[in-house]
Steps between C-alpha positions, in 0.01 A plus 500: 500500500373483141650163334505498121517233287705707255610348087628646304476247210686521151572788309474833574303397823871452639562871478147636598423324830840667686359811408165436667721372812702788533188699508349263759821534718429859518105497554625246769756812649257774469169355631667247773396113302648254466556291182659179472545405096611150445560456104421163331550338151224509269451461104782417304775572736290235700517229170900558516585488860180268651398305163146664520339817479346542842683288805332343709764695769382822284102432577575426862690824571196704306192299703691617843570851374262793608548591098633439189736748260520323164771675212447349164605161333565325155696530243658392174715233617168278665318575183565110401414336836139334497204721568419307811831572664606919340565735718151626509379244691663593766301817528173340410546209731555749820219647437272188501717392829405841682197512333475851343224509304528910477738740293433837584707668218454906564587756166544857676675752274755698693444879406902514431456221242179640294736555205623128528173401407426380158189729493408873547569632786069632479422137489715348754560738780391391799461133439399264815371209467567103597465183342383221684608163358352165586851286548380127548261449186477474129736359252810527730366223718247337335449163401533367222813593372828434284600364203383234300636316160151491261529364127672761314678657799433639839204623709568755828193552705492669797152567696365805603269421879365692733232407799268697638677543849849645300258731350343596811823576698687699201150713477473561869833593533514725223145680661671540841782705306262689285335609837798672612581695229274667202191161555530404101574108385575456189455099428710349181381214311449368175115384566363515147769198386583340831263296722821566769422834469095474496526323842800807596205776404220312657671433863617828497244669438324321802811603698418848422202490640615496826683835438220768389757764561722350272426593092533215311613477081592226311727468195605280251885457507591655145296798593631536852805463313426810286411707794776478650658681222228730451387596787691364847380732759161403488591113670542451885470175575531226190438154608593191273647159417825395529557497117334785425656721794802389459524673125276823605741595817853469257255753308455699770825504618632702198258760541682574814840567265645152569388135596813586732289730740222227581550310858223248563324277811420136509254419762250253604669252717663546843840651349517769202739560234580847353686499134557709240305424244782543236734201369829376557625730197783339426600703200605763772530270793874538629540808390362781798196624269245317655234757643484411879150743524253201508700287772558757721105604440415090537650570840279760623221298370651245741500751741122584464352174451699251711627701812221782533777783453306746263701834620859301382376408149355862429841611602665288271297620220540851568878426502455304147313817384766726661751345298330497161415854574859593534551359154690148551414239242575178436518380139158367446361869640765683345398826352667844344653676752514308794789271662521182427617250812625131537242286679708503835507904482144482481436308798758714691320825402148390604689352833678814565153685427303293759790548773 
């Protein structure tokens, strides 16, 4: 028995996470597991019931949990709450409790979806690669920070800080990875402004060392930036900071046809977290167009990473694939010709698929 610390936050979150359940439910039926999902408040639906954005109640339930299914939060209506107590910090502050210092945040192009893409089909056909995000570091976390009154006006300042050691785990990780699919790294810096990012370079290039099997580039941001647009198949493995990767994979994601496709894994610490790695969107939230894709994918990842069941999460991709194949779209994917579903259809088709 599998338990799951499962929130679904604010949002659109609310409608994504059943979907990933009900297709839980049935890898549960078809392979014999067992998965117990206990859902928790987190975000701003935290700030209206609980007062804060991650409860102490909410924490508890995740550090006893053999994982951790996160849906989205935030919103308009916290916009004017203080920075230190948003709905974001719910997020950030779980993963400094569970310690996940990792995002793995994979861009895979789904053959069905090659005319999704914003580019040629020639150019992105066939994309595979994964960003790996440091999740602890730089100017979400560092100190100083805030704002300050200054003659005249204001002053914000937040610090960008890495060690060595945060280096040196992100970089190893992001080796191991490399080493188990095509053995390229692609580090991400901005080394000829930052000293941050002089001390990223120079510890991991030392980590690369250790990997001679392992091809090693780097590249400044803004031109890593610019290959991803002009050239996407030729990255693997890209390894970065948390600013930095956090902008390059919401790039990446739409060169899979939506930021809706992209699932994403946490890890680091004794318990992992899987999100998608889109928004709360509420614009659409509410109304059944939310694409379900990426949390029902963040649960194979789950799947994979935290419970060792590789042969489930290929079968839930294959059904995701099925299903796209077959022509159903949800809004974000929608294209000529094809048949366009709610977000609950969705998660019934690829359910029905895997069953």
């Amino acid at each position: 028995m599998y338990k799951i610390a499962a929130l679904p936050g604010d949002g659109v979150g609310r409608e994504v996470m059943p979907e990933a359940i009900k297709v839980l439910e049935v890898v549960a039926a078809k392979f014999g597991h067992g998965f117990e999902c206990r859902e928790a408040l987190i975000g701003g639906s935290a700030i209206d019931a609980r007062g804060a954005p991650l409860p102490e109640e909410t924490a508890i339930l995740c550090e006893n949990a053999d994982a951790v299914l996160f849906g989205a939060i935030g919103g308009p209506k916290w916009d004017s709450l203080d920075y230190s107590v948003r709905p974001e910090r719910g997020i950030l502050g779980l993963r400094r409790r569970l310690g996940l210092y990792a995002n793995l945040r994979p861009a895979k192009l789904f053959e069905p979806l090659v005319e999704a893409s914003p580019l040629k089909p020639e150019v992105i056909r066939g994309l595979d690669l994964i960003l790996v995000r440091e999740l602890l570091g730089d100017v979400y976390f560092g100190q100083p920070r805030g704002v300050e009154s200054i003659p005249g006006g204001k002053r914000g300042v937040n610090t960008m800080t890495y060690t060595s050691e945060e280096i040196r785990r992100i970089s190893d990780l992001a080796f191991q990875i490399a080493r188990g699919r095509r053995r390229k790294v692609a580090s991400v810096d901005k080394a000829n402004v930052l000293e941050v990012s002089q001390l990223w370079r120079e510890v991991v290039s030392d980590v690369g060392k250790k990997y001679p099997d392992v091809e090693l580039e780097h590249l400044y941001v803004d031109n890593c930036a610019m290959q991803l647009m002009r050239n996407p198949k030729q990255f693997d493995v890209i390894v970065t900071g948390n600013m930095f990767g956090d902008i390059l994979s919401d790039e990446a994601a739409m060169l899979t046809g939506s930021i809706g496709m992209l699932p994403s894994a946490s890890l680091g610490g004794k318990v992992a977290l899987y999100e998608p790695i889109h928004g709360s969107a509420p614009d659409i939230a509410g109304k059944g167009k939310a694409n379900p894709i990426a949390m029902i994918l963040s649960a194979a990842m789950m799947l994979q990473h935290s419970f060792g069941l590789q042969k489930e999460a290929e079968e839930i991709e294959r059904a995701v694939i099925s299903v796209l194949a077959e022509g159903y779209r949800t809004e974000d994917i929608q294209q000529r010709g094809v048949r366009l579903v709610s977000t609950k259809d969705m998660g019934n088709l690829i359910a029905e698929r895997l069953r």
